[in-house]
PyMOL Python script that loads the backbone (N, CA, C, O; Angstrom):
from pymol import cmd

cmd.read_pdbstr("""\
ATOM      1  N   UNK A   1      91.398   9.485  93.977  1.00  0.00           N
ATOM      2  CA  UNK A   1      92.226  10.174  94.958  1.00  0.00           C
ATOM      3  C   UNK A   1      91.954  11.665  94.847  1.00  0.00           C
ATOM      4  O   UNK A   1      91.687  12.172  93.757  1.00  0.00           O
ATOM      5  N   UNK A   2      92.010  12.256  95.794  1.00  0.00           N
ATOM      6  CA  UNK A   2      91.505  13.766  95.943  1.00  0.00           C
ATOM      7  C   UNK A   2      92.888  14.744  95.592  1.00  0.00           C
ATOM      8  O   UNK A   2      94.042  14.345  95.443  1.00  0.00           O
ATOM      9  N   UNK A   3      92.435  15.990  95.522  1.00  0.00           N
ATOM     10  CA  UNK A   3      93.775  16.914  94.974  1.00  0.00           C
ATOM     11  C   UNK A   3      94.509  17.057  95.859  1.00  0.00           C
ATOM     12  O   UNK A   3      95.655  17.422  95.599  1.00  0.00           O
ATOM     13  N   UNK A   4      93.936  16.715  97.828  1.00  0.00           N
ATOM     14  CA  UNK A   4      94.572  17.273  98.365  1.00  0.00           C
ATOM     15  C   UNK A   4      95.254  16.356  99.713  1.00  0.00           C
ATOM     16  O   UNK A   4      95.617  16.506 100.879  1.00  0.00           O
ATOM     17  N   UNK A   5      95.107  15.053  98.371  1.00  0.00           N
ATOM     18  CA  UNK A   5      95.604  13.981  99.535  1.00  0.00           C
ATOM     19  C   UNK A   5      97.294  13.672 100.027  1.00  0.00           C
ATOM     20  O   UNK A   5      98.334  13.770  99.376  1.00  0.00           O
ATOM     21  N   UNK A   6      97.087  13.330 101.226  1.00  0.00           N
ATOM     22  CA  UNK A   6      98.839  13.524 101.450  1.00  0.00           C
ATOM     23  C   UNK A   6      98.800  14.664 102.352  1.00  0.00           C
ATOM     24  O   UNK A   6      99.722  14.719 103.165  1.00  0.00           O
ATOM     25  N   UNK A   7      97.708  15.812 102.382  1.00  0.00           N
ATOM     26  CA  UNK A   7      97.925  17.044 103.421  1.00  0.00           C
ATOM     27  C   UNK A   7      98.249  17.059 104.440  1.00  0.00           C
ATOM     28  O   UNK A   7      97.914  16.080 105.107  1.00  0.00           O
ATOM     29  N   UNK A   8      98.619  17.552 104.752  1.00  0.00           N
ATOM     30  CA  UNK A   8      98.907  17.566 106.456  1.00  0.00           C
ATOM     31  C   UNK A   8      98.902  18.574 107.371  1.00  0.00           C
ATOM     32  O   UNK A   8      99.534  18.731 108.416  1.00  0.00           O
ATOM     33  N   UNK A   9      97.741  19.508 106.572  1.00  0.00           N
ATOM     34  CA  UNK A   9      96.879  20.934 106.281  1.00  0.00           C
ATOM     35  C   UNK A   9      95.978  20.709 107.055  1.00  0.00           C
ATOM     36  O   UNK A   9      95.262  19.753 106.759  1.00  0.00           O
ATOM     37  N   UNK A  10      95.606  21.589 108.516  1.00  0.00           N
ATOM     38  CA  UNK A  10      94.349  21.816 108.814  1.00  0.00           C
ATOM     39  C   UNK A  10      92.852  21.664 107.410  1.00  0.00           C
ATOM     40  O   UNK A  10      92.861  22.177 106.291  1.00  0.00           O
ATOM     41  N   UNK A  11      91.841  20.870 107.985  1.00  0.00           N
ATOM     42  CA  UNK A  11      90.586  20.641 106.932  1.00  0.00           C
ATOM     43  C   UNK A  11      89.961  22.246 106.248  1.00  0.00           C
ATOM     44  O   UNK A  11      89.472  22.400 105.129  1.00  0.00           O
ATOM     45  N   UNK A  12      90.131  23.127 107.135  1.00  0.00           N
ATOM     46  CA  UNK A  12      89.962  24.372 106.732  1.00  0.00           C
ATOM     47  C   UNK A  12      90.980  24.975 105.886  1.00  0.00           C
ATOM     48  O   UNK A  12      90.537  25.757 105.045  1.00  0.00           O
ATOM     49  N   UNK A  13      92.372  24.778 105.910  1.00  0.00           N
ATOM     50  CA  UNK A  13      93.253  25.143 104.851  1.00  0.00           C
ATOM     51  C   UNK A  13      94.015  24.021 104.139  1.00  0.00           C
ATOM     52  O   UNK A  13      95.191  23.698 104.307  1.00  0.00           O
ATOM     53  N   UNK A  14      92.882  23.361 103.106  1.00  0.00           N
ATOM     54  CA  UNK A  14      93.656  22.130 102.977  1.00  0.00           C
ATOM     55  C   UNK A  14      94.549  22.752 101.321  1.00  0.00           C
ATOM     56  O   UNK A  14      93.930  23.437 100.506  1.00  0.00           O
ATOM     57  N   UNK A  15      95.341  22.533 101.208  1.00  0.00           N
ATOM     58  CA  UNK A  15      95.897  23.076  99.961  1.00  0.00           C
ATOM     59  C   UNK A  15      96.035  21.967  99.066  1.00  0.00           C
ATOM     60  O   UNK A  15      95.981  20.868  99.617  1.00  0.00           O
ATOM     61  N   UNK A  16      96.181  21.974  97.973  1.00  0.00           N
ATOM     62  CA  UNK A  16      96.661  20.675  96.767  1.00  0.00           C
ATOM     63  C   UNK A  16      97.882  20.231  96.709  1.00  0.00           C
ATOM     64  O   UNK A  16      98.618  21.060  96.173  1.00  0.00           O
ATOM     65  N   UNK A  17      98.542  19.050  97.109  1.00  0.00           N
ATOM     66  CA  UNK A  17      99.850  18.733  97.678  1.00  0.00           C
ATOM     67  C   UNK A  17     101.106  18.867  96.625  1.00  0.00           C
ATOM     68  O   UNK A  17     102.300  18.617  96.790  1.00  0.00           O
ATOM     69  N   UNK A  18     100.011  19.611  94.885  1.00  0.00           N
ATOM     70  CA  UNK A  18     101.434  19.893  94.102  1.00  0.00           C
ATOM     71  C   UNK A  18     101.477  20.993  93.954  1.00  0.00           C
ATOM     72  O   UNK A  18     102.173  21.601  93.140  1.00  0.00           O
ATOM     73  N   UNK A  19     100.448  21.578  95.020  1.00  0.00           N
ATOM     74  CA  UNK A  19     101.520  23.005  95.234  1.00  0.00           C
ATOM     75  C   UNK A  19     102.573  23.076  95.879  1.00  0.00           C
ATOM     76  O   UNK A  19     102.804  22.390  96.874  1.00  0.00           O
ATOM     77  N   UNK A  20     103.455  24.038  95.321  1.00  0.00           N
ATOM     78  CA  UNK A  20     105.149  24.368  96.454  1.00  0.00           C
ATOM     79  C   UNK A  20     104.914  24.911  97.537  1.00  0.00           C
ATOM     80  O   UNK A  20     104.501  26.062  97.394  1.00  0.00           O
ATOM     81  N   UNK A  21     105.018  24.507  98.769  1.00  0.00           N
ATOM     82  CA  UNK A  21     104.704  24.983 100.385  1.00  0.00           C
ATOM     83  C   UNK A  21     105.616  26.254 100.048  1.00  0.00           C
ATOM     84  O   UNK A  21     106.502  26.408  99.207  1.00  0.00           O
ATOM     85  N   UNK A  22     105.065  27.120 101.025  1.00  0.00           N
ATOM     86  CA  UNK A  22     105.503  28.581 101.328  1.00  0.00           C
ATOM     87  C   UNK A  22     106.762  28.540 101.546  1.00  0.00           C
ATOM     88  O   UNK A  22     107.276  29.646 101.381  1.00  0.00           O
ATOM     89  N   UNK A  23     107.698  27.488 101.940  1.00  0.00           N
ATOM     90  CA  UNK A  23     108.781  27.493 102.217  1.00  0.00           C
ATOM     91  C   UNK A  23     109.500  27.897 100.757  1.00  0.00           C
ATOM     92  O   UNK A  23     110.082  28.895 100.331  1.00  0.00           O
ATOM     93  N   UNK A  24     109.110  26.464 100.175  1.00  0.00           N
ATOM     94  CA  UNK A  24     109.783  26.680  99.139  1.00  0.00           C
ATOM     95  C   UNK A  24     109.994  27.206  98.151  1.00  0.00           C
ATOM     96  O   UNK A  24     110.840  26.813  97.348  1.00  0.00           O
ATOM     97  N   UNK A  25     108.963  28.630  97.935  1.00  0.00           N
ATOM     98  CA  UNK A  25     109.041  29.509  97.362  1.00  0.00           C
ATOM     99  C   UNK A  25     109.618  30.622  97.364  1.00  0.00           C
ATOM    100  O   UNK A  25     109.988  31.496  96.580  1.00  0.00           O
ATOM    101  N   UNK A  26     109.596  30.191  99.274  1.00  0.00           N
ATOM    102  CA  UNK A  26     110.685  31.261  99.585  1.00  0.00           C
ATOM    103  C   UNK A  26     112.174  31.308  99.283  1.00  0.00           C
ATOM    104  O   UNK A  26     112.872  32.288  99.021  1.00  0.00           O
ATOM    105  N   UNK A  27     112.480  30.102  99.373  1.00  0.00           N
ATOM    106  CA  UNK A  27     113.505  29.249  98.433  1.00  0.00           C
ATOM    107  C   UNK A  27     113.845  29.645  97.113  1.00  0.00           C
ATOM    108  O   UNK A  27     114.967  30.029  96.784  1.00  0.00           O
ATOM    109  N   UNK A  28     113.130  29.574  96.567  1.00  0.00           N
ATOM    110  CA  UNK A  28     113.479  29.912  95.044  1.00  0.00           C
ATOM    111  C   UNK A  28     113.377  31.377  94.840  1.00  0.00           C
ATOM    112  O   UNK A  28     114.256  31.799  94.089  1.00  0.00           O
ATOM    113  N   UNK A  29     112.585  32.243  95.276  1.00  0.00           N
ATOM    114  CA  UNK A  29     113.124  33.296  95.127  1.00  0.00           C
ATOM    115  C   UNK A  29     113.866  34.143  95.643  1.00  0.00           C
ATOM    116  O   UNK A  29     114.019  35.261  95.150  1.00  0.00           O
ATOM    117  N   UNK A  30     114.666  33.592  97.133  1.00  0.00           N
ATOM    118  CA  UNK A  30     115.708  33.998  97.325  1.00  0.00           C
ATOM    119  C   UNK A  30     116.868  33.670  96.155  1.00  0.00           C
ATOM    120  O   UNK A  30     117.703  34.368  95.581  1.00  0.00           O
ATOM    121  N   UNK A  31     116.454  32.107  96.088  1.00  0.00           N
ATOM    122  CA  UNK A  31     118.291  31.809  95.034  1.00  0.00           C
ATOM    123  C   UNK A  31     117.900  32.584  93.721  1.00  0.00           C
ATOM    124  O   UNK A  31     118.915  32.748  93.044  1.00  0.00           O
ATOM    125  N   UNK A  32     116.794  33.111  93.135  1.00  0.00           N
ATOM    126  CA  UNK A  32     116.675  34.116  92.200  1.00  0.00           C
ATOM    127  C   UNK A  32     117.260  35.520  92.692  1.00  0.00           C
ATOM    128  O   UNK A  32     117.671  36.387  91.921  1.00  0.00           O
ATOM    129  N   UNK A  33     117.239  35.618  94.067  1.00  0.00           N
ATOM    130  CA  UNK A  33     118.012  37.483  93.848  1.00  0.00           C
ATOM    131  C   UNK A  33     119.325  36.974  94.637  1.00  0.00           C
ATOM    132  O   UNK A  33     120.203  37.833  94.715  1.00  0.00           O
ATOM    133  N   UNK A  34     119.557  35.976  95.116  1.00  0.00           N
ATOM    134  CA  UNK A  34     120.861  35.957  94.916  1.00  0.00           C
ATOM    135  C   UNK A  34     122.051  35.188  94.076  1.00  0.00           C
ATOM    136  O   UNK A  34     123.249  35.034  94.316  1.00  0.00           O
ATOM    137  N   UNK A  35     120.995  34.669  92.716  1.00  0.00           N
ATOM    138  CA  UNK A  35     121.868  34.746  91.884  1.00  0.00           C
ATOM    139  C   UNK A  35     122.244  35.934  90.707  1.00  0.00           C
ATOM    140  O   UNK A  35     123.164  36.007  89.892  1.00  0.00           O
ATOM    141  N   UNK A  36     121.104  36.813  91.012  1.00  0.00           N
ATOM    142  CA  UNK A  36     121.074  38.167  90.560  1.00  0.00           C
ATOM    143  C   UNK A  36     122.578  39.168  91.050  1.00  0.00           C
ATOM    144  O   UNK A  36     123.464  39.807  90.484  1.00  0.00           O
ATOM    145  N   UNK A  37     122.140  38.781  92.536  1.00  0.00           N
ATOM    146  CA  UNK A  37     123.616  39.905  93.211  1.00  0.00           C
ATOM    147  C   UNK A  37     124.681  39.630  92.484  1.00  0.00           C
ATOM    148  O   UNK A  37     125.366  40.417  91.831  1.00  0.00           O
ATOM    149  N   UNK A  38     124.859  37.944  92.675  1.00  0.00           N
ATOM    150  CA  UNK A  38     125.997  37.314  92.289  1.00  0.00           C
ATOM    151  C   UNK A  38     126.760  37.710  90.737  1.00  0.00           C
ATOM    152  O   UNK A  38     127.902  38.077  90.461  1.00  0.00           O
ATOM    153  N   UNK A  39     125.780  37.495  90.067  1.00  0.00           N
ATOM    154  CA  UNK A  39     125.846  38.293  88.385  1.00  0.00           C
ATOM    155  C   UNK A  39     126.611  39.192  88.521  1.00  0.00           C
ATOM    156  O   UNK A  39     127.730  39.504  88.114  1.00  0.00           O
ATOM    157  N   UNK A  40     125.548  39.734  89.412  1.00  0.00           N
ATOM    158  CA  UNK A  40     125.919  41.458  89.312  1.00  0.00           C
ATOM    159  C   UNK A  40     127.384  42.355  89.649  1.00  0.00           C
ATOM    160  O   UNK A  40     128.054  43.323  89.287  1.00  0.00           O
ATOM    161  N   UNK A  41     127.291  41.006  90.827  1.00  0.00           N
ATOM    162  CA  UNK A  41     129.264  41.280  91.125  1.00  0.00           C
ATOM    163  C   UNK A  41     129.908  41.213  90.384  1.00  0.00           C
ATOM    164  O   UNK A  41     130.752  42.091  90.201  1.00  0.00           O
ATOM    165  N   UNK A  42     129.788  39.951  89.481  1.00  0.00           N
ATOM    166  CA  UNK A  42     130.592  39.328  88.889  1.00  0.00           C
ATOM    167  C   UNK A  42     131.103  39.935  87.424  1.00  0.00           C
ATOM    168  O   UNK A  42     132.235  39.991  86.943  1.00  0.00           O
ATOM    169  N   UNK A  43     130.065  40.281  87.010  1.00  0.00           N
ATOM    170  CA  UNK A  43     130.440  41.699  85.820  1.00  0.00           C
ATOM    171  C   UNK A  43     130.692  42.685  85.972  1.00  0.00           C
ATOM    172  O   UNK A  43     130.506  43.532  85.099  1.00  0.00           O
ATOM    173  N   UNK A  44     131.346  43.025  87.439  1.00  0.00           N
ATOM    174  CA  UNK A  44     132.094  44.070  87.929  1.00  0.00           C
ATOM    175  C   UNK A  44     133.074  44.236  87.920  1.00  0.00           C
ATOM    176  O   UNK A  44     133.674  45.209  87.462  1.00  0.00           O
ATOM    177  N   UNK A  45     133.718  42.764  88.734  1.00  0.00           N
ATOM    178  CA  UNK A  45     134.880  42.442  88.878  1.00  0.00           C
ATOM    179  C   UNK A  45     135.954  42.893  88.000  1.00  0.00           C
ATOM    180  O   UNK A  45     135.879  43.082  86.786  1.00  0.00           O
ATOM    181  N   UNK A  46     137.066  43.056  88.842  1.00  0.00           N
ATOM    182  CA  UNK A  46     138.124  43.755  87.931  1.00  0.00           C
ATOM    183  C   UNK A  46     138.592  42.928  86.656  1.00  0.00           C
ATOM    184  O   UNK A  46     138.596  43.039  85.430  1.00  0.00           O
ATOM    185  N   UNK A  47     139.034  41.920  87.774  1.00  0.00           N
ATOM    186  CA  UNK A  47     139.413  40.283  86.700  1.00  0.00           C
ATOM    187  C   UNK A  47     139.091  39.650  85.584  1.00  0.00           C
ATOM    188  O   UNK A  47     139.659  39.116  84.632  1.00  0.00           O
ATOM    189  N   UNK A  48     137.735  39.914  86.070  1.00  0.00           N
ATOM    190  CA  UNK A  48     136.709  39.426  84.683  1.00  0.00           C
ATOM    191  C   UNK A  48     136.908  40.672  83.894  1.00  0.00           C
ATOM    192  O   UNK A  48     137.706  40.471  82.978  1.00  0.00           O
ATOM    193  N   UNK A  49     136.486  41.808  83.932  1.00  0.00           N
ATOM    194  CA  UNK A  49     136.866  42.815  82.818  1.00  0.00           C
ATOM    195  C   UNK A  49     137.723  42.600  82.354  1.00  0.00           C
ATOM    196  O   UNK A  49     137.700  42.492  81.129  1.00  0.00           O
ATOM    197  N   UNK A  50     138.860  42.434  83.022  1.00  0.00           N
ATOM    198  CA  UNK A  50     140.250  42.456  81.730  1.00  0.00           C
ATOM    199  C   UNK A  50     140.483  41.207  81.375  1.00  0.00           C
ATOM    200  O   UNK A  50     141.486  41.133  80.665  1.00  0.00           O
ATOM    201  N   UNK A  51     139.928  40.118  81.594  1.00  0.00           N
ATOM    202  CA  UNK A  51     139.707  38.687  80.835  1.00  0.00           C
ATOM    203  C   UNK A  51     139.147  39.189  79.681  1.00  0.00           C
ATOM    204  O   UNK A  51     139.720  39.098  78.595  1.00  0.00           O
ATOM    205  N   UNK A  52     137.879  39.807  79.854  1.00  0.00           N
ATOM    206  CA  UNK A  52     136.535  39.675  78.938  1.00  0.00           C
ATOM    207  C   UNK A  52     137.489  40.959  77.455  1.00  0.00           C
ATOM    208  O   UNK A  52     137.588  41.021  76.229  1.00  0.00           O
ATOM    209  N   UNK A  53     137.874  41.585  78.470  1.00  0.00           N
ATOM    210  CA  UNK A  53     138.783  42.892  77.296  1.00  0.00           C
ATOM    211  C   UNK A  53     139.940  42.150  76.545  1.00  0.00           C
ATOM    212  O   UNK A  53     140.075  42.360  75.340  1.00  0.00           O
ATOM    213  N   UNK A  54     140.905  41.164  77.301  1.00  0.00           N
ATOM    214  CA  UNK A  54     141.939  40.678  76.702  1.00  0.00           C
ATOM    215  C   UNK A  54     141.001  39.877  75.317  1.00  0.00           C
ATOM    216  O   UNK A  54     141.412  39.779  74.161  1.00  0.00           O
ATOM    217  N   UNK A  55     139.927  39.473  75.746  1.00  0.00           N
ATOM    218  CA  UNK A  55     139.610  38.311  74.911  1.00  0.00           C
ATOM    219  C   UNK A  55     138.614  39.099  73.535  1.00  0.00           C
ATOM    220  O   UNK A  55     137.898  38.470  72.755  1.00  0.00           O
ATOM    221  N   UNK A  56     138.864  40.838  73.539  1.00  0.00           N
ATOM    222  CA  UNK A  56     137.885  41.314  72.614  1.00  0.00           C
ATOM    223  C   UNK A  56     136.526  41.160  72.819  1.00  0.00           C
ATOM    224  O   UNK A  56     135.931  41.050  71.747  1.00  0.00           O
ATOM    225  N   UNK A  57     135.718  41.104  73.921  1.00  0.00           N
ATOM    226  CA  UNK A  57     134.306  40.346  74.267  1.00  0.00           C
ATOM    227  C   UNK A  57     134.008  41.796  75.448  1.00  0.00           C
ATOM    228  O   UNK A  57     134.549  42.326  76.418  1.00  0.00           O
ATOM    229  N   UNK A  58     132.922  41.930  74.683  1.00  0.00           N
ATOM    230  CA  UNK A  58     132.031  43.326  75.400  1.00  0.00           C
ATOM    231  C   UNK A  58     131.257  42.829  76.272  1.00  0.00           C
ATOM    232  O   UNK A  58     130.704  41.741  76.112  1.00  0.00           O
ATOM    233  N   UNK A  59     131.078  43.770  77.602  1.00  0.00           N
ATOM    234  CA  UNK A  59     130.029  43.204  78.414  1.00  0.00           C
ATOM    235  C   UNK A  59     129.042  43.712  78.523  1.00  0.00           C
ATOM    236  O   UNK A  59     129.198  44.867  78.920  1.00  0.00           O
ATOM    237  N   UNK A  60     127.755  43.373  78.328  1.00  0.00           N
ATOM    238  CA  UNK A  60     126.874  43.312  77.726  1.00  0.00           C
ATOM    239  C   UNK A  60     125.583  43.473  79.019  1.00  0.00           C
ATOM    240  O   UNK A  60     124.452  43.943  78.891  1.00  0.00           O
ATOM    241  N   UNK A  61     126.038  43.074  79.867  1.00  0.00           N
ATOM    242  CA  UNK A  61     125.044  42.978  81.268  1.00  0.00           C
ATOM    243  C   UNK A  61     124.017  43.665  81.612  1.00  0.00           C
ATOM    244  O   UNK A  61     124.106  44.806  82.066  1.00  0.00           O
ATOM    245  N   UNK A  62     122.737  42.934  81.402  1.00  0.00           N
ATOM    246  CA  UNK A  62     121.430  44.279  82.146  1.00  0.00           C
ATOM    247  C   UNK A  62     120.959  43.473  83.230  1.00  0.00           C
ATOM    248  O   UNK A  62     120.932  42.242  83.249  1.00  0.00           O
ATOM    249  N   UNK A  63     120.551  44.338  84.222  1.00  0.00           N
ATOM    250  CA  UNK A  63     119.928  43.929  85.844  1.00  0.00           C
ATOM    251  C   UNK A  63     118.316  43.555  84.610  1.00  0.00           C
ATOM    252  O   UNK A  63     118.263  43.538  83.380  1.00  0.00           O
ATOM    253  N   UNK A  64     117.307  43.327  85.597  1.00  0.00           N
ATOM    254  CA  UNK A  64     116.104  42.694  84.981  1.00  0.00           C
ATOM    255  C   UNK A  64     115.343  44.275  84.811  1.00  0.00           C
ATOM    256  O   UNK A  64     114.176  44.045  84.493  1.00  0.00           O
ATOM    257  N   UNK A  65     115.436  44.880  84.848  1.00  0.00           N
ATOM    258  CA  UNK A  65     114.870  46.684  84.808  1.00  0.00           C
ATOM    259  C   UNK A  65     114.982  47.000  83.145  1.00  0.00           C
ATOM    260  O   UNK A  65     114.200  47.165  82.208  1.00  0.00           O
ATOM    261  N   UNK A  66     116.694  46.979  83.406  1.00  0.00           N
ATOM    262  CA  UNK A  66     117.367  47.631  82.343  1.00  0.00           C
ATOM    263  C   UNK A  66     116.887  46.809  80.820  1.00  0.00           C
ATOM    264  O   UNK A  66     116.376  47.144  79.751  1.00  0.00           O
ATOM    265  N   UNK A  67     117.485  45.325  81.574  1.00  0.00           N
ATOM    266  CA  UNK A  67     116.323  44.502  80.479  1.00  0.00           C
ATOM    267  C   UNK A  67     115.508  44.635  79.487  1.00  0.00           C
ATOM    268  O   UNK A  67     115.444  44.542  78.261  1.00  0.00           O
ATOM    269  N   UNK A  68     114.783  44.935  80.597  1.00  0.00           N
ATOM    270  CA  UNK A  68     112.756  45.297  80.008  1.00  0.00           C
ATOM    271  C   UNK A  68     112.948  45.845  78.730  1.00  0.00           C
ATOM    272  O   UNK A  68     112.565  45.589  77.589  1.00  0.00           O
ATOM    273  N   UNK A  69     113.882  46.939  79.451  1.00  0.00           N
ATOM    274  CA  UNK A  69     113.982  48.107  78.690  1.00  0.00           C
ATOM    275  C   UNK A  69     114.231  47.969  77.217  1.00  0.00           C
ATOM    276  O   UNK A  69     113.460  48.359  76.340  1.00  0.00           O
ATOM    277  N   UNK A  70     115.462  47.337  77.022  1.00  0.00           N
ATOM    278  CA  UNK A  70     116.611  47.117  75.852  1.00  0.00           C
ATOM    279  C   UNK A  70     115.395  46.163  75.178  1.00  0.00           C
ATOM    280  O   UNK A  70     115.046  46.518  74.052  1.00  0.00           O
ATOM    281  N   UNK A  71     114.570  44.737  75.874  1.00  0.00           N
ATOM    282  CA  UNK A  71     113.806  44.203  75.002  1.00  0.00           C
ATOM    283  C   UNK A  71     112.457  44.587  73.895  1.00  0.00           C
ATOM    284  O   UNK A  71     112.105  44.244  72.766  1.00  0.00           O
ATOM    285  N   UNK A  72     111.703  46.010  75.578  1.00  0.00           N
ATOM    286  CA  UNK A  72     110.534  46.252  74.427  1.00  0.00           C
ATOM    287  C   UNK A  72     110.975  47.506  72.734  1.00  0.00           C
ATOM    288  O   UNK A  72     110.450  47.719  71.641  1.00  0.00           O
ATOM    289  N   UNK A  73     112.226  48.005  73.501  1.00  0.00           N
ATOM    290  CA  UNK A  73     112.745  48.639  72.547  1.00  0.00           C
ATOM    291  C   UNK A  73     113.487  48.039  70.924  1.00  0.00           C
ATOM    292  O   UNK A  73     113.494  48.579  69.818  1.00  0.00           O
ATOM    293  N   UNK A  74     113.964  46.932  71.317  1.00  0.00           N
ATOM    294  CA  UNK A  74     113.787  46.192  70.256  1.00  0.00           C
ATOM    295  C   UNK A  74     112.637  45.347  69.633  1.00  0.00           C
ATOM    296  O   UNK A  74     112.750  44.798  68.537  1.00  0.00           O
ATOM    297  N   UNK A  75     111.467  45.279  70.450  1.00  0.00           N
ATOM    298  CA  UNK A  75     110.405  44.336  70.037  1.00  0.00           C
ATOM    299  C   UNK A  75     109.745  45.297  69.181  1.00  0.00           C
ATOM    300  O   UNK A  75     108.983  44.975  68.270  1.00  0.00           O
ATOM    301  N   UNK A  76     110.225  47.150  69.667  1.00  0.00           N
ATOM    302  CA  UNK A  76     109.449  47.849  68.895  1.00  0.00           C
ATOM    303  C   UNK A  76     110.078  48.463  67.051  1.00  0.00           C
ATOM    304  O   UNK A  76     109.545  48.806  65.996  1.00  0.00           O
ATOM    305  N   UNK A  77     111.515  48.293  67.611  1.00  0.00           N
ATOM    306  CA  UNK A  77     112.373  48.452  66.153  1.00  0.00           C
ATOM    307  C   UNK A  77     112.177  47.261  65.001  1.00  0.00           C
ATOM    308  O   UNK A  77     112.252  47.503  63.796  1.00  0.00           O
ATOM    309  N   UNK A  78     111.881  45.773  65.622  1.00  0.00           N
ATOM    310  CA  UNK A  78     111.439  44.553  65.000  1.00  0.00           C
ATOM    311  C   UNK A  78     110.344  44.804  64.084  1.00  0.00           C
ATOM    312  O   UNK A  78     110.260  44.471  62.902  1.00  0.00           O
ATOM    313  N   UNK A  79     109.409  45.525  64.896  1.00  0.00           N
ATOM    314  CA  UNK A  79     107.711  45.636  64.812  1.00  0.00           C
ATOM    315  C   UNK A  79     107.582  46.306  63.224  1.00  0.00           C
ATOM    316  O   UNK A  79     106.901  46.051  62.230  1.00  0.00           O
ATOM    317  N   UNK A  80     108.676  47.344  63.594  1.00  0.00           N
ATOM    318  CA  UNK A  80     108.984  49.099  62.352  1.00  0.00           C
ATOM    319  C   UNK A  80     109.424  47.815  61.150  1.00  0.00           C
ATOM    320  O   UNK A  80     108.590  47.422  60.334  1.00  0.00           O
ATOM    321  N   UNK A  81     111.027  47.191  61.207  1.00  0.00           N
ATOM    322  CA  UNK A  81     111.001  46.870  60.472  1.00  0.00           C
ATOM    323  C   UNK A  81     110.243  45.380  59.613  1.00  0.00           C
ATOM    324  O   UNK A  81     110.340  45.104  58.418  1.00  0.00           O
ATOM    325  N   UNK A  82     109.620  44.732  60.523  1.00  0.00           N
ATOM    326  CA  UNK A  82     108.386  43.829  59.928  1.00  0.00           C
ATOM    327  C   UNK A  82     107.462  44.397  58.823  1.00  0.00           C
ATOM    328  O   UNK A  82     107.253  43.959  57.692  1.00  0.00           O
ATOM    329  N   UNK A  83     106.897  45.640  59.537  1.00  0.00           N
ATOM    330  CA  UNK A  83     105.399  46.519  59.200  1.00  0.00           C
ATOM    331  C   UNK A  83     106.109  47.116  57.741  1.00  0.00           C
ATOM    332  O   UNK A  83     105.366  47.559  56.865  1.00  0.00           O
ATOM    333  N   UNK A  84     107.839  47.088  57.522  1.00  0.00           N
ATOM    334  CA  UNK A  84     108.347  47.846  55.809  1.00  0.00           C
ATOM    335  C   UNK A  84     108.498  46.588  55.202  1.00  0.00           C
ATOM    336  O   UNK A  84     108.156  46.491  54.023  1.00  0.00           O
ATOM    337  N   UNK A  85     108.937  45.630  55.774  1.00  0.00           N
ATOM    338  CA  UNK A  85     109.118  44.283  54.633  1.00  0.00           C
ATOM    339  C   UNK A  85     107.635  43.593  54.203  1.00  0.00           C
ATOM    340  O   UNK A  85     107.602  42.836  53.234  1.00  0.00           O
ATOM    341  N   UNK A  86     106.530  43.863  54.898  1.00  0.00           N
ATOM    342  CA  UNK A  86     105.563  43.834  54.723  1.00  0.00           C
ATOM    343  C   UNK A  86     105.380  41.997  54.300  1.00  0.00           C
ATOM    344  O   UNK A  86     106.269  41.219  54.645  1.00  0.00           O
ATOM    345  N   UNK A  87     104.361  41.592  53.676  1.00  0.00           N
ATOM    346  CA  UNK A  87     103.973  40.151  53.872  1.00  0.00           C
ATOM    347  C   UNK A  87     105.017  39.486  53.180  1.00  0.00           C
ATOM    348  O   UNK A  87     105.243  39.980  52.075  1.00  0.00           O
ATOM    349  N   UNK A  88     105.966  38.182  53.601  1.00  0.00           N
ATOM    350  CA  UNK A  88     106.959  37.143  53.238  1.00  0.00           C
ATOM    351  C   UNK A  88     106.334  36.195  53.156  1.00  0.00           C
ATOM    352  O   UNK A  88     105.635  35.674  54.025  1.00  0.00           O
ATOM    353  N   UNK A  89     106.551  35.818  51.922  1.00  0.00           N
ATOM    354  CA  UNK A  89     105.872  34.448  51.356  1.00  0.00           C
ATOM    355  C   UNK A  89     106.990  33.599  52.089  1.00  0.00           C
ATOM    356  O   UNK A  89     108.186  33.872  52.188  1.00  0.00           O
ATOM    357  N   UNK A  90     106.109  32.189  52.717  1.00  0.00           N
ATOM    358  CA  UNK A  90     106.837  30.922  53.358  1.00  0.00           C
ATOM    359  C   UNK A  90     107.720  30.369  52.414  1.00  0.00           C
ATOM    360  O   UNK A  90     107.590  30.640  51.221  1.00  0.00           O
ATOM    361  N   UNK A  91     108.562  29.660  52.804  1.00  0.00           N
ATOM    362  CA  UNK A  91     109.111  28.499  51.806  1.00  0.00           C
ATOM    363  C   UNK A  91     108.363  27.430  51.892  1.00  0.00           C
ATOM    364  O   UNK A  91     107.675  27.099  52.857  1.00  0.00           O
ATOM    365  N   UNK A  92     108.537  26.682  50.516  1.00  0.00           N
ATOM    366  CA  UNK A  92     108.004  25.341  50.509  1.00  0.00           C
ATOM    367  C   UNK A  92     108.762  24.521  50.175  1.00  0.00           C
ATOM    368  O   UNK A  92     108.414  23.341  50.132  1.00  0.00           O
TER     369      UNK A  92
END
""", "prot")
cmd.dss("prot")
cmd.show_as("cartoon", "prot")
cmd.util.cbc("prot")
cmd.orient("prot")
């Protein structure tokens, strides 16, 4: 059976039928930024703050930017303190 059987693709644009049609990519990365917005409201909200405050629980929230940020900055404080503890023998 061929990669691109099942098409229903002009012979000139025949694509491989387990790729995700254009639709549905469009699909998924809409429900990716709008489950982003949604987040984003949602750790706004008044309600939730003073839930999250009554309950002693910090909010903590980064958009995917801010992210980046907070991760390579720790991948680089990790790095510092790896490179002083220097080689750890495994357990056996």
């Amino acid at each position: 059976m061929s990669a691109d059987a099942g098409s229903t693709a002009p012979s000139a644009a025949r694509v491989p039928r387990w790729l995700p049609s254009p639709a549905a990519i469009l699909v998924m990365a809409l429900g990716g930024v709008m489950f982003a917005i949604t987040v984003t409201k949602g750790v706004q909200d008044p309600e939730f703050k003073a839930t999250m405050a009554k309950l002693d629980t910090p909010i903590n929230y980064l958009d995917a930017p801010d992210f980046k940020k907070f991760w390579d900055n720790d991948a680089r404080r990790l790095a510092v303190t790896v490179q002083r503890v220097g080689k750890v023998e495994a357990r056996k």
